[in-house]
PyMOL CGO cylinders between C-alpha atoms (Angstrom):
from pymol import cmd
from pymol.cgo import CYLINDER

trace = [
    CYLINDER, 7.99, 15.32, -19.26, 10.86, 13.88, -16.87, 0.3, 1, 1, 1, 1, 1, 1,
    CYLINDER, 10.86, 13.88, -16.87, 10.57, 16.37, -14.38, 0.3, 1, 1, 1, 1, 1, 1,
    CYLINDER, 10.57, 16.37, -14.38, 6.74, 15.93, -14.04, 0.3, 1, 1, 1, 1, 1, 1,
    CYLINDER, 6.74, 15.93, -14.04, 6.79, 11.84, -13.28, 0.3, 1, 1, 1, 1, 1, 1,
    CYLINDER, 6.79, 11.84, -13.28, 6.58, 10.69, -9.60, 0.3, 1, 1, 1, 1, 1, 1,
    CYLINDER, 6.58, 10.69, -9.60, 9.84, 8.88, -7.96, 0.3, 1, 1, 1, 1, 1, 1,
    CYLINDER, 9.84, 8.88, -7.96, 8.36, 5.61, -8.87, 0.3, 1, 1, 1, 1, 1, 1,
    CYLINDER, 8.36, 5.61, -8.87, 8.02, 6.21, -12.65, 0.3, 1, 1, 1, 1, 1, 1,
    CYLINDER, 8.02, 6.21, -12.65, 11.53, 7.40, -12.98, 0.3, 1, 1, 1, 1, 1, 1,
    CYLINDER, 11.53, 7.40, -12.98, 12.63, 4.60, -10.45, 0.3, 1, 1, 1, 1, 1, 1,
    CYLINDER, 12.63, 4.60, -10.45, 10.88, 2.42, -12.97, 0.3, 1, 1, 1, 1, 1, 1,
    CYLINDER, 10.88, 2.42, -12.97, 11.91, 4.17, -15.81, 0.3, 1, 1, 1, 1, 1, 1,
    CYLINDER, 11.91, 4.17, -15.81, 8.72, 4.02, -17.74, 0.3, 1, 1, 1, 1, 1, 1,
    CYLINDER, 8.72, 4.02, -17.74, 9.19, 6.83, -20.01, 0.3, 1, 1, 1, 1, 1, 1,
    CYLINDER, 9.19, 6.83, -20.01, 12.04, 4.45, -21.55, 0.3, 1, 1, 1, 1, 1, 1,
    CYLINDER, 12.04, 4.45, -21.55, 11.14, 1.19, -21.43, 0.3, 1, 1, 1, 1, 1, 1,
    CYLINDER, 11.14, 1.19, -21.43, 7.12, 1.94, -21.10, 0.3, 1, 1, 1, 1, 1, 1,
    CYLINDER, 7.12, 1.94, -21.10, 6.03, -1.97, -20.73, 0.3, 1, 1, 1, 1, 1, 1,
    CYLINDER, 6.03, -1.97, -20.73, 7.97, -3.26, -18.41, 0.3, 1, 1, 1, 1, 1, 1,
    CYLINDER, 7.97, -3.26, -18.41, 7.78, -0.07, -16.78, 0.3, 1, 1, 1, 1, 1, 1,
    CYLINDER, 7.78, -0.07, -16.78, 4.39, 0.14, -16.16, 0.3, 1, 1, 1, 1, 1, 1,
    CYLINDER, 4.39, 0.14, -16.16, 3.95, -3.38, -15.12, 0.3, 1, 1, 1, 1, 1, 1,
    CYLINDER, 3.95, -3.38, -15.12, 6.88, -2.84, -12.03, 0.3, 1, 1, 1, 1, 1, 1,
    CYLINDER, 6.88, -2.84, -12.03, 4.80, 0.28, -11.17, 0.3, 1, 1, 1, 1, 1, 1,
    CYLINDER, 4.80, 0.28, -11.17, 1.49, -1.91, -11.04, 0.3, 1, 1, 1, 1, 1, 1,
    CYLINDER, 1.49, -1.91, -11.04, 3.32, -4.46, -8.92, 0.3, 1, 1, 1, 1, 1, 1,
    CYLINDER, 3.32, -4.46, -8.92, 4.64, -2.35, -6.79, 0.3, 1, 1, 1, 1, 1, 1,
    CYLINDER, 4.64, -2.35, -6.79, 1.18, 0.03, -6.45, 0.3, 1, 1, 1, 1, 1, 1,
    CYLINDER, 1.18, 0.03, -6.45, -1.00, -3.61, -5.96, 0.3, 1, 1, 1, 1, 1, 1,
    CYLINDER, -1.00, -3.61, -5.96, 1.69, -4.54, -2.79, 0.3, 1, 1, 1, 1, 1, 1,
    CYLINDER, 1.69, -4.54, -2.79, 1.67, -1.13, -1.33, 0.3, 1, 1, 1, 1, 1, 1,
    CYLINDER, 1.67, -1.13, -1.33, -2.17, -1.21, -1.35, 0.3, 1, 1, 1, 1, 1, 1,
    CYLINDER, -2.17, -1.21, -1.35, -2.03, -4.64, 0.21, 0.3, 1, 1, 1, 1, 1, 1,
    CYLINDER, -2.03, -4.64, 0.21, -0.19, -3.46, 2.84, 0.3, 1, 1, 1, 1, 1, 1,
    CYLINDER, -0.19, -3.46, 2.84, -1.74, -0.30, 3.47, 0.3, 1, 1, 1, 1, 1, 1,
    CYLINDER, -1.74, -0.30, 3.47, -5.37, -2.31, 3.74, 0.3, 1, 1, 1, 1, 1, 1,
    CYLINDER, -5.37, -2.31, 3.74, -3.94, -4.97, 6.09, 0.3, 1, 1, 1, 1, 1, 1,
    CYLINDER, -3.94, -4.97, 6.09, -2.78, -2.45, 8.43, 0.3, 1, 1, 1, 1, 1, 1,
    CYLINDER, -2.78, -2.45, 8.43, -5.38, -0.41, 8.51, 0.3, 1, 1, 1, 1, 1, 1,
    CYLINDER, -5.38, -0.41, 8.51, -8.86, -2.27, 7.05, 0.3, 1, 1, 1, 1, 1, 1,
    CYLINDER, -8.86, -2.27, 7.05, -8.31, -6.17, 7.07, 0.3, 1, 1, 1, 1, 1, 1,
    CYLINDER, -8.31, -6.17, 7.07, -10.46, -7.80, 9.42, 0.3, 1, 1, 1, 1, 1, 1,
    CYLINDER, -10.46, -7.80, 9.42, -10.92, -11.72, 9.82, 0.3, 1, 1, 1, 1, 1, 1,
    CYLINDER, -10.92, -11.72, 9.82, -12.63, -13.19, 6.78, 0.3, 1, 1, 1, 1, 1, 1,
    CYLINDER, -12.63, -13.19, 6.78, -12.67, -16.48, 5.36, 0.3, 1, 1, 1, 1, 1, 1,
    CYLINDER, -12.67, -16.48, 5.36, -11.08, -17.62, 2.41, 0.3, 1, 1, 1, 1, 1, 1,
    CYLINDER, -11.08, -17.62, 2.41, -13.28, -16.95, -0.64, 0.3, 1, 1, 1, 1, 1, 1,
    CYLINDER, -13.28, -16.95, -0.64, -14.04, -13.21, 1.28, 0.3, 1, 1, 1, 1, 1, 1,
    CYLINDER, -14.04, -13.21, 1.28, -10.44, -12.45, 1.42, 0.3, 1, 1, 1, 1, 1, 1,
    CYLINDER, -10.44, -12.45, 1.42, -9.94, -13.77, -2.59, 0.3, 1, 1, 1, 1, 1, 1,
    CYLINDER, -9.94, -13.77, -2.59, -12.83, -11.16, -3.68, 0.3, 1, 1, 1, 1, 1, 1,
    CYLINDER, -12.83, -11.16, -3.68, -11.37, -8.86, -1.72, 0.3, 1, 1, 1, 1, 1, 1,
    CYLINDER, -11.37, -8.86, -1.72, -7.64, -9.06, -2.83, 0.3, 1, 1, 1, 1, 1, 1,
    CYLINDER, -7.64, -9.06, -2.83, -9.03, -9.22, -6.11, 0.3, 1, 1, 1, 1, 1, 1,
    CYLINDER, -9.03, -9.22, -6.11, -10.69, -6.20, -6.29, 0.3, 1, 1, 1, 1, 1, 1,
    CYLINDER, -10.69, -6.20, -6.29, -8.33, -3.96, -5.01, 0.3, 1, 1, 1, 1, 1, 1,
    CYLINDER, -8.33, -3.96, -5.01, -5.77, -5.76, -7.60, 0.3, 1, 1, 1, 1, 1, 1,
    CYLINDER, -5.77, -5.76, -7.60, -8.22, -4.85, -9.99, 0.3, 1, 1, 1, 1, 1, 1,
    CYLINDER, -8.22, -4.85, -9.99, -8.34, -1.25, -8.86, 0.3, 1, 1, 1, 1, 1, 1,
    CYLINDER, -8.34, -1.25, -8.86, -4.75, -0.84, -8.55, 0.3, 1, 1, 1, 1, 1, 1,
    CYLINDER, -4.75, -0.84, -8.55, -4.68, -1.06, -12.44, 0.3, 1, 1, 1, 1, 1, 1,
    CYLINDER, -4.68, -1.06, -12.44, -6.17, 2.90, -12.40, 0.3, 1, 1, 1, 1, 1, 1,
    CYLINDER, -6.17, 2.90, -12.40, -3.85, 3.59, -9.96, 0.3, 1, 1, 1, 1, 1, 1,
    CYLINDER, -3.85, 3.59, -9.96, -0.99, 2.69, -11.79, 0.3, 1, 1, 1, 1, 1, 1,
    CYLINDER, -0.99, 2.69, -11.79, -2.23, 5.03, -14.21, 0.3, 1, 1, 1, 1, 1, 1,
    CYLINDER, -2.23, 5.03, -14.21, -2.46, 7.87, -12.61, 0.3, 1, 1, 1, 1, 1, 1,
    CYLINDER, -2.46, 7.87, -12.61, 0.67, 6.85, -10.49, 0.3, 1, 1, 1, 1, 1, 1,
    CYLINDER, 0.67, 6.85, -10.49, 3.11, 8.36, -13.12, 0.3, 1, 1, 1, 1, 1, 1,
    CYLINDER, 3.11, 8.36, -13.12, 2.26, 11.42, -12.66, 0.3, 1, 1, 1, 1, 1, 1,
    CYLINDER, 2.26, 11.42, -12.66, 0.61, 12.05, -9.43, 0.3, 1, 1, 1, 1, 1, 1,
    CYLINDER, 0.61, 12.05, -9.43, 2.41, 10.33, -5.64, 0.3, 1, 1, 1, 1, 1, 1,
    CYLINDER, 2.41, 10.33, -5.64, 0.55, 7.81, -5.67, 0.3, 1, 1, 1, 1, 1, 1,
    CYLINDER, 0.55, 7.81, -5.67, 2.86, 5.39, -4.48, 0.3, 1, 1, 1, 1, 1, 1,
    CYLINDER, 2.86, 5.39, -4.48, 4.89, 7.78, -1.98, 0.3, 1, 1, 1, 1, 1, 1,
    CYLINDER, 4.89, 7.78, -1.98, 1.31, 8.91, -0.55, 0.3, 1, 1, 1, 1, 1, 1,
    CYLINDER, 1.31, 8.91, -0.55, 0.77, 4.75, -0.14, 0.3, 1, 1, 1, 1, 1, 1,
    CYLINDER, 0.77, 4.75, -0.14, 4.15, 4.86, 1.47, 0.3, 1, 1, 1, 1, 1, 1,
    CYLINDER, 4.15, 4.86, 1.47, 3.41, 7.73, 3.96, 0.3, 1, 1, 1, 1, 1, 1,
    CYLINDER, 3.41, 7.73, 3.96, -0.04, 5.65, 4.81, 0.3, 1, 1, 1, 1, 1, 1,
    CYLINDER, -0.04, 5.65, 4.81, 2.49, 2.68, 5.50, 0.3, 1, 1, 1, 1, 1, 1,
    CYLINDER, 2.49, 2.68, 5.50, 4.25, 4.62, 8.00, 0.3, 1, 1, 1, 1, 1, 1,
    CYLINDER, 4.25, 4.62, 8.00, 1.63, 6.25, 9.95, 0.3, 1, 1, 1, 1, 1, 1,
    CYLINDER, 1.63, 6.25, 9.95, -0.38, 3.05, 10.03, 0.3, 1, 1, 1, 1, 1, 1,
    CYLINDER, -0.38, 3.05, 10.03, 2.47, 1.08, 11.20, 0.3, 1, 1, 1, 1, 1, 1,
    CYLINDER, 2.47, 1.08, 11.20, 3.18, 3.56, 13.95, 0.3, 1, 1, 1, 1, 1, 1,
    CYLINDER, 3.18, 3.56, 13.95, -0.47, 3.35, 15.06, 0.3, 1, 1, 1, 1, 1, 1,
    CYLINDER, -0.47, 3.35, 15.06, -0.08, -0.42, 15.18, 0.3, 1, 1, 1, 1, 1, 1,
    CYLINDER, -0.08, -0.42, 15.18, 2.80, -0.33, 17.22, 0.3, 1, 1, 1, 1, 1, 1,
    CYLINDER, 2.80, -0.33, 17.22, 1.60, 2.04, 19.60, 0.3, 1, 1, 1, 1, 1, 1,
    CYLINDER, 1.60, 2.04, 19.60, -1.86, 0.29, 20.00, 0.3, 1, 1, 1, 1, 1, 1,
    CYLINDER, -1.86, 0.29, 20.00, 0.17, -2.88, 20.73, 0.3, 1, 1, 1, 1, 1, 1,
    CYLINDER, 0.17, -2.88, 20.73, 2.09, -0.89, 23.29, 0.3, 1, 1, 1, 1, 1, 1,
    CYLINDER, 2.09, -0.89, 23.29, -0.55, 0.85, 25.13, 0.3, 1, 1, 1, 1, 1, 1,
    CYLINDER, -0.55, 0.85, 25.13, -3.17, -2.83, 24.76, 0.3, 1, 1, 1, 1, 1, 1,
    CYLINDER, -3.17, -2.83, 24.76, 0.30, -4.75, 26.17, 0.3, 1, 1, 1, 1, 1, 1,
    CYLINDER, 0.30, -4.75, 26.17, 0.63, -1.61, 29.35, 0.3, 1, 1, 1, 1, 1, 1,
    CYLINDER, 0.63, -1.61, 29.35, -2.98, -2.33, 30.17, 0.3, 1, 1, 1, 1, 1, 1,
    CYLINDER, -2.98, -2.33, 30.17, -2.58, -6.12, 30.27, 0.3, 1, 1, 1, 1, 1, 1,
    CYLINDER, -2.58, -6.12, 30.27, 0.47, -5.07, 32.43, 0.3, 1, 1, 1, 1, 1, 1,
    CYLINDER, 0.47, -5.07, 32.43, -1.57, -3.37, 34.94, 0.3, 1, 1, 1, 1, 1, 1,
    CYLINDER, -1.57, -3.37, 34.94, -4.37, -5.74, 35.14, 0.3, 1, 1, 1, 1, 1, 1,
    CYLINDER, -4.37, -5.74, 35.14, -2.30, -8.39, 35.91, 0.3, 1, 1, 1, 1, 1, 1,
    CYLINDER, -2.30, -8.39, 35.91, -0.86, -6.08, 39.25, 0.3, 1, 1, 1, 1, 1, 1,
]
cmd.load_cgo(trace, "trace")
């Protein structure tokens, strides 16, 4: 069953120490989600919006961690990370060019 779980799980090392295993998993799923819908989703709300919102997708991580043990979950979340973050960066870039060449 070792060589089926995900870096994560054996990172975590829920097959051993299932609890406290699961619960770093679902921590670390819930941030990676956060991050992955701030770079990519989040738009300006107000307060309560953003509280629903966060909670929800807390509330969904829960399946996620789930299914997380087994499937990449978390590394796919990862790879989201990094090609949303390189989008950013180059959308900054080509929006601070174009500022750049207004201004001349």
């Amino acid at each position: 069953m070792l060589e089926s779980m995900t870096l994560f799980a054996k990172i975590y090392d829920v097959q051993d120490h299932p609890v406290s295993g699961m619960w770093l998993l679902y921590v670390t799923i819930s941030l990676l989600c956060i991050f992955v819908y701030r770079l990519g989703f989040a738009r300006k709300l107000n307060v309560l919006q953003n509280i629903v919102i966060y909670f929800i997708l807390v509330l969904g991580c829960s399946i996620l961690t789930f299914f997380a043990v087994f499937l990449p979950v978390g590394e796919g979340l990862l790879v989201a990370i990094v090609v949303l973050s390189a989008y950013k960066i180059r959308l900054h870039q080509f929006k601070k060019q174009k500022t750049i060449q207004r201004r001349l």
